[in-house]
C-alpha positions, 0 to 999 in steps of 0.5 A: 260825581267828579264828572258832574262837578266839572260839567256844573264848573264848566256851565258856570264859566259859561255863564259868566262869560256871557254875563261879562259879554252882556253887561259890557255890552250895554256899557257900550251902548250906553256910552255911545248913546251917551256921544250921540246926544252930546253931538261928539261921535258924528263930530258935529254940533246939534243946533237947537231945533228953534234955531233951525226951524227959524230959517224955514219959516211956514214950511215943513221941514224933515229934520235929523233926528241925531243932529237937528239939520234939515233934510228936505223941505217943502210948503206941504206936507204932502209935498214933504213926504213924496221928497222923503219916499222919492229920495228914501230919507230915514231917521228924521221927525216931520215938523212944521216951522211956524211962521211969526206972523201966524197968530199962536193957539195958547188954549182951548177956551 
């Protein structure tokens, strides 16, 4: 009986060191979750994605995904996506700048 109450204590702090393990886990997770969207843990600012479309106007763009800057561009996306193979870009959104002399869809009928 002795043996089984040491063995059930033993499993119990088992578990409780890998309940202590994972929650501090996800609080680290999320605090660092929590700076990469705030732009601190790279140290750079995320620039509103408007902002940096407006210099690039009618083109495809390869954008960060963290910190919204541009890492390829090209006047197609075909053109766009050879760039990212060729040069194995990873982690970005493929995104068309509009351009303001294009008229703007505002609905289907």
């Amino acid at each position: 009986m002795l043996r089984y109450a040491i063995r059930i204590m033993q499993n119990g702090v088992q578990m409780l060191r890998n309940i202590v393990r994972r929650v501090v886990g996800q609080l680290r997770y999320r605090r660092d979750m929590g700076a990469t969207k705030m732009g601190t843990r790279s140290g750079a600012h995320k620039r509103p994605l408007g902002e940096v479309l407006s210099e690039i106007p009618g083109r495809w763009a390869a954008v960060d995904r963290r910190t919204n800057e541009l890492r390829a561009v090209a006047s197609d996306p075909y053109a766009l996506a050879a760039k990212i193979r060729a040069d194995r870009i990873t982690g970005v959104a493929v995104v068309r700048a509009p351009d303001p002399s294009e008229p703007e869809l505002v609905g289907l009928g």
